[in-house]
Residue, then its C-alpha position, 0 to 999 in steps of 0.5 A: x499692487x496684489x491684494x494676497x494673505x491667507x483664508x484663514x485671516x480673511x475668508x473667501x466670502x469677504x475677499x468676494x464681497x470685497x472684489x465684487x463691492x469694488x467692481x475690480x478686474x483681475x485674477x483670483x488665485x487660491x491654494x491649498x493641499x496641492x489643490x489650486x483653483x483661479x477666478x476670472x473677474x471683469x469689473x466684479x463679475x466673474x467671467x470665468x475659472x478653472x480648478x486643480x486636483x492633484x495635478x488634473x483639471x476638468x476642462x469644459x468639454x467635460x461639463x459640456x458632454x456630461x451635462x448632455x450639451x454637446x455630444x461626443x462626435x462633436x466635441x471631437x470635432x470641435x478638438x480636432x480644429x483647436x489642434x489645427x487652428x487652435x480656434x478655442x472649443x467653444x468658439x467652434x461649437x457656437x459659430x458651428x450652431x451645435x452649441x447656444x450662448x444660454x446653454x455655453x453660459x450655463x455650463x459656466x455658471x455650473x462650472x465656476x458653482x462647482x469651483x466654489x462648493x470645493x473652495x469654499x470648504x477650505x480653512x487654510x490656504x493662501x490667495x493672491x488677487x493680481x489686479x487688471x490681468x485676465x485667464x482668458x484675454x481673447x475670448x470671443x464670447x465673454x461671460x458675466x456672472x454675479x459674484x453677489x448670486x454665487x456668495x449667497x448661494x456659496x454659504x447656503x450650501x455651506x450650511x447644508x454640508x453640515x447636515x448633508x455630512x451627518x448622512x452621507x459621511x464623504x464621496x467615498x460612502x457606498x449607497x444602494x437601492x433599497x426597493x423602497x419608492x421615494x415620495x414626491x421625487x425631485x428631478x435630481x432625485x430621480x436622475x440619481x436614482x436611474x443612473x444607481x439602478x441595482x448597483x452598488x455605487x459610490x456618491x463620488x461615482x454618481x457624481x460623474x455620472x449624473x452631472x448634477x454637481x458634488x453638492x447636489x447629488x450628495x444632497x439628493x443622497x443625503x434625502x433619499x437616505x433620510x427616506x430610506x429609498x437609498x442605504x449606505x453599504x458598510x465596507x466589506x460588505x458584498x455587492x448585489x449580483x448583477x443580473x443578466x441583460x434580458x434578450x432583445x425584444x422582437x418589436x417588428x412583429x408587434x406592428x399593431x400595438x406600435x402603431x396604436x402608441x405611434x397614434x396617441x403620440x400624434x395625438x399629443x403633436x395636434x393637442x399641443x398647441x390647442x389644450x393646456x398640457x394638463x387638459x383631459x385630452x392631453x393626459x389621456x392621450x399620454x396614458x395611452x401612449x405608455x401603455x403600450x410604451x411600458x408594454x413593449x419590455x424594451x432593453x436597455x437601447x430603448x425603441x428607435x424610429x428611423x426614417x429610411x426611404x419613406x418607410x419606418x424602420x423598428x430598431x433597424x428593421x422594417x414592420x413585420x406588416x405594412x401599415x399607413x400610419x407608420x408610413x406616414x409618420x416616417x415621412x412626417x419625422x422627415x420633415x423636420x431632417x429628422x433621421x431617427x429618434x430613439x426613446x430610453x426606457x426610462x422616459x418620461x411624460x414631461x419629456x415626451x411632450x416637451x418633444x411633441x411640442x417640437x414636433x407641432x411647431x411651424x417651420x417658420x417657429x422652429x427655425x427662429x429658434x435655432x431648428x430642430x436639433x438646437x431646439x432638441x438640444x435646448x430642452x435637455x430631453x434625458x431620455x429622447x435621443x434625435x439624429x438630425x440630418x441637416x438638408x443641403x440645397x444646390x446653388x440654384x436654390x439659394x436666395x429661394x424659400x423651401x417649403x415643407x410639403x404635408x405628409x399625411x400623417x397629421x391628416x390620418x389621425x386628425x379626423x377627431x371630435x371637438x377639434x375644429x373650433x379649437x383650432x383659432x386657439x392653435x393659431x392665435x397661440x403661435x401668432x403669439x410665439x411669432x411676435x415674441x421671436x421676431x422681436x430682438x433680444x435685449x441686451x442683459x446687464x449682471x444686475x438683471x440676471x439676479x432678477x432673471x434667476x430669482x423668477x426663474x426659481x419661483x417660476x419652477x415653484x409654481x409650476x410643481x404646485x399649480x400646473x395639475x391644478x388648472x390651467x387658469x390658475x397656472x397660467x394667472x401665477x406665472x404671469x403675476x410673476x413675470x410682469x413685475x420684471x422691468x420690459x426688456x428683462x420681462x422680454x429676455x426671461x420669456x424669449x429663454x421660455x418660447x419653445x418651453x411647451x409649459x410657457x405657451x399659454x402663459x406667454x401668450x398672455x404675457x405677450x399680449x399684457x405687454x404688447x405696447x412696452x415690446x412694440x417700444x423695445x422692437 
């Protein structure tokens, strides 16, 4: 029997509480306006949902392209064989290795948040739960997610509409920049204020384009009008001209200053694993690197560095001079089946050394972490783009290790002071990493994802308020926070974390605070 009536009698908070209270399986359906939206549930979990706006429905490729995830070429090609085989596209994308189970989970749980922000606002409409029925019956892959964590987060967000609306009055509000510098950006808010640029652009729009989901980018709005950094545009009135694209830049000549900034970029691949990201050595060797990198007045393409014939290509084009070291690193991104990697004008310190890390990493570590391009793609670098160029071997070569051969790169710029004896700290820190990796992934229940998000939101916390204030107390807050999860959650959570370059130090000291309970779980 279906449990079936109207939002306005029984609200979709309590219908559900009521679902996921009663672990019930089955299909909630709700409708309003002409809009329809549907929720998958598996025994109180949601699993699954998809939405209805006049008639169009925003389908997973979408949140997985937008959200940078997955890109076009292989969306296309995932397509392309559910035409033919009818193989579901996410299916294709996580057996094919260009997609994670995490980031496919991920992009679920944003998917079905995005479903309740709109649901959630309705005061009338009719719903219908039909028990013991499914959207999705045959997905390989399933997903559960706890209603628990998606109802509290629901009716926070529909408090803050309240206010977001007293700012930002509906998608439909113009904003623009107002040359005025935020203070203390979030993420989003810089995402938010990169994509607006000088344009005139409406919330709506910015929705698509930064993928950050209506709630959030209306919130971000909201602040940054508050501070004055962004101003509504009342109707009728002109836009700002658009001004016209500066000329391309003639990088090949400026083979000096590249290499210099190609050298502080080495630097930060040898620190990485030897400092803490906020040591002396490592922010000086950062503040070096965009010195030149801001210098460079890079178009809108940003700089490419591609490897082509053991030479370093510049924008596709070879440097004006020879020099060893650009030899050197062109051999060095070869290594890792790196064919190019571009770098936007709006990079940021953070991601270039997320990427650095990367690039410092083993090859035994990389590949125990999907390799390169899943690793690139895990990190969700905004502003570092990567071709990756996988190797194949002939059939004489199965069954046999293939070892990296060193370039020289490394060895160019490694002749530094004070950096032998820290190399046992480089060392034991990946000896760490090793362990973690080689130890199974334990299998996570609903109720522990709630536990997972929760440090995972206080972990975010203490990171922006402690990692610039030393790495002791950094390191000594994030592992206080982690040991209290239960060993197999614990072990979860810091598997999610291995190739995070601000988990390396604190997970080495997690690792060896729980070496007897991970030894019992491997």
């Amino acid at each position: 029997m279906a449990l079936e009536g109207n939002i306005s009698e029984f609200s979709l908070p309590e219908i559900l509480q009521l679902i996921a209270s009663q672990r019930k399986t089955g299909v909630l359906t709700l409708e309003y306006g002409g809009d329809e939206a549907a929720l998958d549930f598996d025994e109180g979990s949601i699993t699954g949902g998809y939405y209805r706006h006049q008639g169009k429905q925003k389908h997973l490729s979408e949140y997985l392209f937008q959200s940078n995830l997955v890109d076009a070429d292989r969306l296309a090609e995932a397509d392309h064989v559910y035409q033919s085989t009818k193989t579901p596209v996410e299916e294709f994308l996580i057996e094919m290795g260009y997609l994670s189970r995490e980031d496919f989970e991920e992009a679920i749980r944003f998917k079905i948040q995005e479903i309740l922000d709109e649901v959630f606002t309705w005061v009338d409409g009719h719903y219908v739960f039909n028990i013991n029925v499914k959207l999705y019956p045959t997905t390989k892959y399933p997903v559960l997610l706890s209603a628990d964590g998606f109802l509290l987060e629901g009716m926070r967000r529909l408090d803050e509409w309240l206010r977001i609306r007293r700012v930002v009055p509906d998608l439909s509000t113009i904003v623009r920049r107002t040359g005025a510098a935020a203070e203390n950006p979030g993420p989003e808010h810089e995402k938010l204020l990169e994509f607006l640029g000088e344009r005139h652009l409406t919330v709506a729009q910015l929705v698509e384009l930064t993928a950050l989901g209506k709630f959030v980018t209306a919130q971000s709005a909201a602040e940054l009008v508050e501070q004055g950094v962004i101003e509504i545009v009342a109707a009728g009135q002109p836009a700002a001209p658009t001004p016209a694209p500066a000329p391309a830049p003639e990088l090949r000549s400026q083979t000096t200053a590249l290499a210099f900034m190609i050298r502080q970029w080495g630097l930060l691949v040898r620190y990485i694993t030897q400092y803490p990201f906020n040591h002396p050595s490592m922010l000086g060797a950062l503040e070096e690197f965009f010195t030149v990198f801001n210098g460079l007045a890079l178009g809108g393409a940003g700089l490419t560095l591609e490897s082509r014939d053991s030479r370093l290509l510049v924008n596709g084009q070879p440097p004006a001079a020879p020099d060893e070291l650009l030899g050197q690193f062109a051999l060095y991104l070869d290594l890792f089946h790196i064919r190019s990697v571009t770098l936007l004008p709006q990079l940021k310190g953070d991601e270039l050394i997320s990427f650095s890390f990367l690039l410092a990493l083993p090859a035994d570590i990389l590949e125990a972490g999907g390799g390169m391009a899943a690793a690139a793609r895990g990190l969700r670098l905004q502003h570092i783009r990567t071709s990756i160029e996988p190797r194949t071997y002939d059939a004489a070569f199965r069954g046999e290790k293939i070892f990296r051969i060193p370039s020289g790169f490394m060895p160019y710029i490694e002749d530094l002071p004070g950096l032998p004896q820290q190399r046992h700290v480089r060392e034991h820190v990946l000896a760490s990493l090793r362990r973690l990796l080689a130890l199974p992934a334990p299998k996570v229940f609903p109720p522990d994802l709630l536990d997972i998000e929760e440090v995972e939101h206080l972990s975010n916390k203490l990171l922006g308020v402690y990692a610039r204030s030393g790495r002791d107390k950094y390191i000594e807050k994030l592992v206080q926070c982690v040991v209290k999860l239960r060993p197999t959650v614990r072990l979860s959570f810091i598997k999610r974390k291995a190739l995070d370059v601000r988990w390396l130090f604190p997970i080495d000291n997690i690792v060896a605070l729980s070496q007897s309970e991970l030894e019992k779980l491997g």
